[in-house]
SERO-4910 file (N, C-alpha, C, O; in steps of 0.05 Angstrom, whole numbers):
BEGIN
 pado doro    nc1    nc2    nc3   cac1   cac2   cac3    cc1    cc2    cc3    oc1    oc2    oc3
  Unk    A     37   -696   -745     14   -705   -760     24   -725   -781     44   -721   -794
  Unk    A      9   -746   -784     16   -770   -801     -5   -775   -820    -23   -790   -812
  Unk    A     -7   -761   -855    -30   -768   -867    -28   -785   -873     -5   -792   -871
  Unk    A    -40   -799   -880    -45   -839   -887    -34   -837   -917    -39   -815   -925
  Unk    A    -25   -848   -931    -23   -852   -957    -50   -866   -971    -60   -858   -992
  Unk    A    -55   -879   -962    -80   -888   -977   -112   -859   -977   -130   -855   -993
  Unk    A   -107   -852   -964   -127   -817   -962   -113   -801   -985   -125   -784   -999
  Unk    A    -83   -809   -987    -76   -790  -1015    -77   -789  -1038    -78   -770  -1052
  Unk    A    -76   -818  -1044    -71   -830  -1071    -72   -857  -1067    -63   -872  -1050
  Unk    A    -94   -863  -1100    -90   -843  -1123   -103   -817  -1121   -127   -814  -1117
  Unk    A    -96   -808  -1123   -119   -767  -1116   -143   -776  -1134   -164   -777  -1120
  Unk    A   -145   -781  -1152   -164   -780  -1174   -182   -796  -1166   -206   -792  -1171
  Unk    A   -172   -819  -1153   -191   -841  -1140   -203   -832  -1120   -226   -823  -1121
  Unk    A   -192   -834  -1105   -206   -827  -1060   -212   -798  -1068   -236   -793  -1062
  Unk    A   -202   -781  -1076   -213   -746  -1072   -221   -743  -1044   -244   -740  -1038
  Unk    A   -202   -744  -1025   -208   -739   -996   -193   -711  -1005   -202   -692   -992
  Unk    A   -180   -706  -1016   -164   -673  -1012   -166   -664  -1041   -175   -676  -1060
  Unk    A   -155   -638  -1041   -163   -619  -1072   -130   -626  -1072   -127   -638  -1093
  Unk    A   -113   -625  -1063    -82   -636  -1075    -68   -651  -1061    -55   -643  -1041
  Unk    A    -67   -677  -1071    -55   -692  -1043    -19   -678  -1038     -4   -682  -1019
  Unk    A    -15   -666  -1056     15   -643  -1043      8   -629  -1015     19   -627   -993
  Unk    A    -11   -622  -1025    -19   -594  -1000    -47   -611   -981    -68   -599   -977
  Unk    A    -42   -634   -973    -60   -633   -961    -72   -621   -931    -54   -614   -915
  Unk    A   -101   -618   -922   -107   -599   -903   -130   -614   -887   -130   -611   -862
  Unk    A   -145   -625   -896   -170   -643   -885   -151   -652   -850   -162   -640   -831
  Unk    A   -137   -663   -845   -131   -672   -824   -126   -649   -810   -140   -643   -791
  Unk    A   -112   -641   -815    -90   -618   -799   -123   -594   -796   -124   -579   -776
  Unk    A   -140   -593   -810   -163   -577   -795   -180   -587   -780   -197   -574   -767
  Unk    A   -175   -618   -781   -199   -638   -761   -190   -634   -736   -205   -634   -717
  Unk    A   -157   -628   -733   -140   -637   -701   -139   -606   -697   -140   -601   -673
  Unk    A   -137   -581   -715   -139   -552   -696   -165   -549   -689   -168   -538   -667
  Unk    A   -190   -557   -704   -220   -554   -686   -220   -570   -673   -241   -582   -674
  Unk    A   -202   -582   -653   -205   -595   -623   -197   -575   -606   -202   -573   -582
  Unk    A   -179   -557   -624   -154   -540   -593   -131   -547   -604   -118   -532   -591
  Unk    A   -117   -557   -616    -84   -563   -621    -69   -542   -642    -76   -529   -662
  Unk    A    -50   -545   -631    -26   -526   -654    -12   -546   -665      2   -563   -655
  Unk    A    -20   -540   -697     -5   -567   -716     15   -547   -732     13   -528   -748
  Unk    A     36   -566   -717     70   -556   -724     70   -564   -748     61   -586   -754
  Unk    A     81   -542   -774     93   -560   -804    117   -573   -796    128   -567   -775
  Unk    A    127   -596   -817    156   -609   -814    170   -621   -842    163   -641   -854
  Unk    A    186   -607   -847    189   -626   -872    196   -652   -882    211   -654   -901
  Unk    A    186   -673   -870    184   -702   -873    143   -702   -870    128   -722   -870
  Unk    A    135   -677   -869     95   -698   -858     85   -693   -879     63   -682   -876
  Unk    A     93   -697   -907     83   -718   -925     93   -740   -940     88   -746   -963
  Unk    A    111   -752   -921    129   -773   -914    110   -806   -900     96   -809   -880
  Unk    A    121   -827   -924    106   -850   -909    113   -853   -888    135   -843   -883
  Unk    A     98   -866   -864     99   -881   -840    119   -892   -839    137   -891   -822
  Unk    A    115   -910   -864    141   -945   -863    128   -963   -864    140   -983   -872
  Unk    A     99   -966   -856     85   -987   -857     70   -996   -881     58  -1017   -881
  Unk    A     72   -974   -908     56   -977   -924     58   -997   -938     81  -1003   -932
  Unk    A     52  -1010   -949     45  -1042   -970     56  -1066   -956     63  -1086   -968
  Unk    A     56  -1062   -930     71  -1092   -917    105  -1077   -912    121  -1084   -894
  Unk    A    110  -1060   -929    139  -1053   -924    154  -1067   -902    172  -1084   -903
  Unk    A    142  -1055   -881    157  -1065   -846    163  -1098   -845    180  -1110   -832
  Unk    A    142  -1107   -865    144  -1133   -866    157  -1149   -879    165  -1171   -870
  Unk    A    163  -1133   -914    182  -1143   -924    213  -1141   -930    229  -1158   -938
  Unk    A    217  -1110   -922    245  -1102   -909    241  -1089   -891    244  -1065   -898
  Unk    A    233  -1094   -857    238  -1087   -842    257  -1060   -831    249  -1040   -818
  Unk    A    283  -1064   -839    305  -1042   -835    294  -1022   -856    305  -1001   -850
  Unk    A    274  -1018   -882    266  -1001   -898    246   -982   -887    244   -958   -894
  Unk    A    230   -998   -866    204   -984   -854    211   -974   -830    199   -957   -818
  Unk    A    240   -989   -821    244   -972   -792    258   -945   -796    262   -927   -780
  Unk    A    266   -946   -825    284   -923   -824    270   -900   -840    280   -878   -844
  Unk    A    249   -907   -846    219   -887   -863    217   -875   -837    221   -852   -832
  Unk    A    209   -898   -816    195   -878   -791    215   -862   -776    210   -839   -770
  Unk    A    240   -876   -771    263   -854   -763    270   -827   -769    275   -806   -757
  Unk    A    266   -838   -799    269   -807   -801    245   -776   -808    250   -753   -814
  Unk    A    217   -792   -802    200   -776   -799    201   -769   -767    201   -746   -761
  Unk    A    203   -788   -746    201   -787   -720    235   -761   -723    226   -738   -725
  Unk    A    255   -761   -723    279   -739   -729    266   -716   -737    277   -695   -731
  Unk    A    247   -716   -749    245   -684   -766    223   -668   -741    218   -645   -732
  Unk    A    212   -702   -737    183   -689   -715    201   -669   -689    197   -646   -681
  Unk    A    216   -686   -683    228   -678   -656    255   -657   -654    264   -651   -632
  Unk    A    267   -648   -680    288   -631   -686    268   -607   -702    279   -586   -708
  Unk    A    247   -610   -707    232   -583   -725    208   -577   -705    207   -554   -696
  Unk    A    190   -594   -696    173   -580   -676    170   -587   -653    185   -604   -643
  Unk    A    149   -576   -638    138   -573   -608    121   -608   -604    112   -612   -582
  Unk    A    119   -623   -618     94   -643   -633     92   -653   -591    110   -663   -578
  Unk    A     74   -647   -584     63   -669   -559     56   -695   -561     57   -710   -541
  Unk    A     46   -704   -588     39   -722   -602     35   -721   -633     36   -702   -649
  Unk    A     29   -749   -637     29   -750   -658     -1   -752   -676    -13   -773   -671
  Unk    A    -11   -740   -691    -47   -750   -696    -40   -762   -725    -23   -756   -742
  Unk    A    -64   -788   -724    -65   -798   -747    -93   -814   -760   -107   -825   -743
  Unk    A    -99   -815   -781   -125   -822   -791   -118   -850   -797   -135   -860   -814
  Unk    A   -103   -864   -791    -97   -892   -796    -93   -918   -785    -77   -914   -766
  Unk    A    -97   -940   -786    -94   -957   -761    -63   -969   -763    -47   -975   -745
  Unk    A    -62   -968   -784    -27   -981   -794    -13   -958   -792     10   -967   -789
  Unk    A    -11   -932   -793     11   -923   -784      7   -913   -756     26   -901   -746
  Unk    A    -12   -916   -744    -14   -917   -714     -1   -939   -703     15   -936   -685
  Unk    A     -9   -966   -714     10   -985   -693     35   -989   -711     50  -1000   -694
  Unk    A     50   -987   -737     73   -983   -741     87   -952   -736    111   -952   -743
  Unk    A     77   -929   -727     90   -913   -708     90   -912   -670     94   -894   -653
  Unk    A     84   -935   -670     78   -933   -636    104   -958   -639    124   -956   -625
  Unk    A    100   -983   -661    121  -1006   -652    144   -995   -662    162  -1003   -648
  Unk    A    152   -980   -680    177   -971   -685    194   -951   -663    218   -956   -658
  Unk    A    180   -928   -653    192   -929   -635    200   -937   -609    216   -925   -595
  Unk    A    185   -961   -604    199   -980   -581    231  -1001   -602    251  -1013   -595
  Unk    A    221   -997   -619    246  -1016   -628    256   -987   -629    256   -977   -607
  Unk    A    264   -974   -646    289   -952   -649    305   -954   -617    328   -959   -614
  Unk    A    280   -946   -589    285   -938   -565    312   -963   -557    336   -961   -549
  Unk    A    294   -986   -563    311  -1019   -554    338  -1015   -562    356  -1015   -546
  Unk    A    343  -1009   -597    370  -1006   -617    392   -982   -598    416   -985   -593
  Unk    A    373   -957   -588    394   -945   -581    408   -947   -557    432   -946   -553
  Unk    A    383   -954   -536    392   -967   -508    380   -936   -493    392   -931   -473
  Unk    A    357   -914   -501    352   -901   -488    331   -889   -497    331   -891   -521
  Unk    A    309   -874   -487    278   -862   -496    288   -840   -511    286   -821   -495
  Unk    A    298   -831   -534    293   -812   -552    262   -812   -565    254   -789   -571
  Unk    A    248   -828   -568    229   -830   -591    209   -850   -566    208   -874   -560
  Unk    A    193   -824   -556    177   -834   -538    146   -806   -541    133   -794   -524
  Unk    A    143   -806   -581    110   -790   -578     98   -810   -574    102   -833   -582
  Unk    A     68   -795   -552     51   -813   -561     32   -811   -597     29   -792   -613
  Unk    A     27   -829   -598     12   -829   -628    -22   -829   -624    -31   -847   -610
  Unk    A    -33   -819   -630    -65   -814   -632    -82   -818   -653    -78   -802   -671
  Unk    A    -99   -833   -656   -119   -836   -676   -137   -815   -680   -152   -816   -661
  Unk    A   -147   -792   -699   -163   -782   -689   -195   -782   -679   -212   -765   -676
  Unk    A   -195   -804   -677   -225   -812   -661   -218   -817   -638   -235   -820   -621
  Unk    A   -191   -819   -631   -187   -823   -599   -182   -795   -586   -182   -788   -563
  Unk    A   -177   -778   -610   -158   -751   -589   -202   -740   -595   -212   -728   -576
  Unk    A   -214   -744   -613   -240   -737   -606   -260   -736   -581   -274   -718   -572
  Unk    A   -255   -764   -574   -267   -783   -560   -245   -761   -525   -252   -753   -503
  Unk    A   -227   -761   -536   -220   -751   -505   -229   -722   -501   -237   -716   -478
  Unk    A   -227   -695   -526   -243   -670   -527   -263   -670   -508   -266   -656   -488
  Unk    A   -281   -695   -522   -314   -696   -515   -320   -712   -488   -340   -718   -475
  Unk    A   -286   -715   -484   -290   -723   -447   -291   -746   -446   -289   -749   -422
  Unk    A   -292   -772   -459   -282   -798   -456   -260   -801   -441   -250   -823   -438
***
């Protein structure tokens, strides 16, 4: 699970969650579909994509997502990945094709999900 940073903070501002530490709003939207949401200690960890990052040091945002994509795949079961965001959906879908390219083999092959798409498939889309 990937919470958006902008859903967290500033807390005081957006108030999407009662603590953006402990947040829960997501992780209860994706178990009332059917899913088991694994904890990990990197998922309240940026993407890499946040403020342009990927854009303005590249090797800074690939290695944000590296090492959340490591924790995903050495700490849980994750089949995928769910996320409420459009930027760290397509900066965690393009990072791991680059990581995959760097190593010369598919380690880092979740799929990533929006949750209006893993909705949209529940409800049979």
């Amino acid at each position: 699970m990937q919470y958006p940073c902008h859903t967290l903070f500033p807390s005081e501002v957006v108030g999407f969650e009662d603590s953006p530490r402990a947040p829960k709003g997501l992780r209860l939207l994706v178990e009332a579909l059917g899913a088991e949401v694994d904890s990990f200690s990197r998922e309240l960890d940026c993407c890499g994509g946040r403020r342009r990052l990927h854009e303005k040091h590249p090797g800074a945002g690939i290695q944000f997502a590296q090492q959340k994509f490591d924790a995903i795949l050495d700490e849980t079961k994750a089949d995928f990945i769910a996320v409420s965001c459009i930027t760290c959906l397509m900066h965690m879908e393009r990072v791991q094709n680059i990581l995959n390219e760097q190593l010369g083999e598919e380690r880092y092959k979740i799929p990533v999900f929006d949750y209006n798409q893993l909705l949209a498939l529940c409800l049979g889309f």
